[in-house]
C-alpha positions as a printed NumPy array, in Angstrom:
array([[103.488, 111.27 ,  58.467],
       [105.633, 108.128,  58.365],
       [104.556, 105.615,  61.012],
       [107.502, 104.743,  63.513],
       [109.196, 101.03 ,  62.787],
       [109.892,  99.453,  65.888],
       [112.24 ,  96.539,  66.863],
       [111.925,  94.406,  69.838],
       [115.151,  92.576,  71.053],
       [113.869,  90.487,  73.495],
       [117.029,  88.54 ,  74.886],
       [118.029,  84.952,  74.034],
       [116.251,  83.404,  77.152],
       [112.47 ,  84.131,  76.311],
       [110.925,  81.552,  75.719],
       [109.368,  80.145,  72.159],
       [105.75 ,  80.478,  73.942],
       [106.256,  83.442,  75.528],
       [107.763,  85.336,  72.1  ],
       [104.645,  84.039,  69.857],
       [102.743,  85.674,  72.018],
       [104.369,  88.835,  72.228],
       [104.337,  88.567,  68.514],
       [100.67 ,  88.09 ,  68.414],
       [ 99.714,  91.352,  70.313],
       [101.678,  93.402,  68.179],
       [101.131,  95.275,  65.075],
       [102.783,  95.049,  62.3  ],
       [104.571,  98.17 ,  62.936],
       [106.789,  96.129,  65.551],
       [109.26 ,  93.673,  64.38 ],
       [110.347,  91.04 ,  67.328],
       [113.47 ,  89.459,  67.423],
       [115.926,  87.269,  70.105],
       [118.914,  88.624,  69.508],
       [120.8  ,  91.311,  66.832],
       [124.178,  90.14 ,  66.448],
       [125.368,  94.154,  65.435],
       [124.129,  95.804,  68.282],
       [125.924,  98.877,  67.831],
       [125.431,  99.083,  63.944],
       [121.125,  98.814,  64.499],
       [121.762, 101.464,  67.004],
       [123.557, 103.71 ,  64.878],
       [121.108, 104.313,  62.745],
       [117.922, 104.218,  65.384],
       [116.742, 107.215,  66.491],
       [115.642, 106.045,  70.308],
       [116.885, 103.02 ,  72.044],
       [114.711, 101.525,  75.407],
       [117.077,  99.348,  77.134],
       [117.862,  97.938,  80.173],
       [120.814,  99.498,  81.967],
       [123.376,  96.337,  81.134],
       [127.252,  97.478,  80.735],
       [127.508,  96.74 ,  77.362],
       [124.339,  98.078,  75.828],
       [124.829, 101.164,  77.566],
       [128.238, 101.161,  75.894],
       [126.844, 100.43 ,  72.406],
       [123.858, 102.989,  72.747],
       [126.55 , 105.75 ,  73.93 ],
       [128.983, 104.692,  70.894],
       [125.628, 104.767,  68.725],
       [124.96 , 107.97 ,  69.644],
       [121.319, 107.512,  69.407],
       [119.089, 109.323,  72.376],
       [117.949, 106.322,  75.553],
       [115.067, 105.85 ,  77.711],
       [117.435, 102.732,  80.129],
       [114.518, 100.635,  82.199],
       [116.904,  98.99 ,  84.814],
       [116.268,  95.315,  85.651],
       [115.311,  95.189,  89.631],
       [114.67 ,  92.333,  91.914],
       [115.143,  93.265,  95.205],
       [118.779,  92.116,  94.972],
       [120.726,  93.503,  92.108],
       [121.207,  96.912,  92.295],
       [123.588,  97.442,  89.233],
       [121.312,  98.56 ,  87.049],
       [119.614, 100.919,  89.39 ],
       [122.162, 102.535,  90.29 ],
       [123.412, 103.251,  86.868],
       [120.099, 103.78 ,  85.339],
       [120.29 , 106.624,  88.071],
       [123.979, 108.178,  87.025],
       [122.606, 107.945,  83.585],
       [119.702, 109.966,  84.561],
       [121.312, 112.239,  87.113],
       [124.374, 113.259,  84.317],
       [121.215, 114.502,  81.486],
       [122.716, 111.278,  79.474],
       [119.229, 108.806,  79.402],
       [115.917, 109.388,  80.765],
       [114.981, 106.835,  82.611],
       [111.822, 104.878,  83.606],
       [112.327, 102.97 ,  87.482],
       [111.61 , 100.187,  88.301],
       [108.256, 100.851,  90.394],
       [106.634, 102.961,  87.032],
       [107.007, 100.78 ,  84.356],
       [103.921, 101.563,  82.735],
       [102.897, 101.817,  79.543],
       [101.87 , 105.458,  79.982],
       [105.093, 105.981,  81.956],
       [107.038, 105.126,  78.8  ],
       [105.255, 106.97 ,  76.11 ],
       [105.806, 110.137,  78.506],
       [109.53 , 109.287,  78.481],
       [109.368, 108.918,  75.018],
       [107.565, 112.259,  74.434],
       [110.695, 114.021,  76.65 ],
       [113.467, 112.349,  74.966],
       [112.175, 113.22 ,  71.668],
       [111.513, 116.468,  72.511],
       [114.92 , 117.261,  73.931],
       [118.248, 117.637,  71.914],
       [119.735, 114.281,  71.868],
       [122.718, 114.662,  75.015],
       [126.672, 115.124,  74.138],
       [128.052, 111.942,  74.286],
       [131.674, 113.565,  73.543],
       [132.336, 113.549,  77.716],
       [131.954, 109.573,  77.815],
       [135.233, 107.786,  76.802],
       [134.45 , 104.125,  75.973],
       [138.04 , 102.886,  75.12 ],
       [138.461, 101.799,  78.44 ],
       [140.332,  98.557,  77.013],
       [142.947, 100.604,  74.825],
       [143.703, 103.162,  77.262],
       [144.088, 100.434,  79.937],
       [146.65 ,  98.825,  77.65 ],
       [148.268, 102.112,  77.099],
       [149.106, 102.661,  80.618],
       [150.51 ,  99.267,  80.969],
       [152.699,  99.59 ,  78.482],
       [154.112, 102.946,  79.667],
       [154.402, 101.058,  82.695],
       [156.351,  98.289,  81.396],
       [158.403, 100.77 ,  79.082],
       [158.954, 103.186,  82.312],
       [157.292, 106.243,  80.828],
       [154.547, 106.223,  83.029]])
């Protein structure tokens, strides 16, 4: 059996320290980097992305297609990402680990479910919000809408 590769995408704002170290208590299985410039192309081909719950890697993991465990950022304050690590969760699309379990053990379970499962239809999420935005606009302006 093929051990798994795995790549860590910190985020731009670790710092140097902080990232050596990571690096250090890693095997060599685990690749760390700041920042992949093609989200959405890495993704593509991944079979398991464990994210945060941001807008826009939730949109590039759904346009990946690849299955998600989404670990929402929480500090008391911000509730974005709870509440759509929740949706996510509620609608079968991401499993999701909260913010009071992040555990290692809590993970690998989450990772032995999502694995498990069949990876969800994505084909209900439309993700052109942008073009069909400027599609109703223009029927506006044109008076066909």
């Amino acid at each position: 059996m093929n051990k798994a590769k795995w790549l860590l995408v910190t985020g731009p704002r670790i710092s140097p320290e902080h990232e050596a170290e990571l690096a250090a208590r890693l095997d060599d299985g685990i690749t760390v980097r700041t920042f992949m410039p093609d989200l959405h192309a890495l993704l593509a081909r991944a079979q398991l992305s464990i994210s945060r719950v941001g807008y826009n890697t939730v949109a590039d993991i759904y346009r990946a297609g690849c299955r998600a465990i989404v670990v929402p950022f929480f500090d008391g304050i911000e509730t974005e990402q709870v509440t759509r690590a929740a949706l996510l969760k509620e609608r079968g699309l991401a499993e999701t680990v909260g913010h009071d379990e992040q555990t290692p053990e809590a993970v690998a379970a989450a990772i032995d479910r999502v694995m498990a499962a069949p990876p969800p239809d994505r084909r209900a999420i439309d993700l052109e919000g942008a073009a069909n935005a400027a599609a109703i606009l223009a029927g506006l302006v044109a008076g066909t809408a």
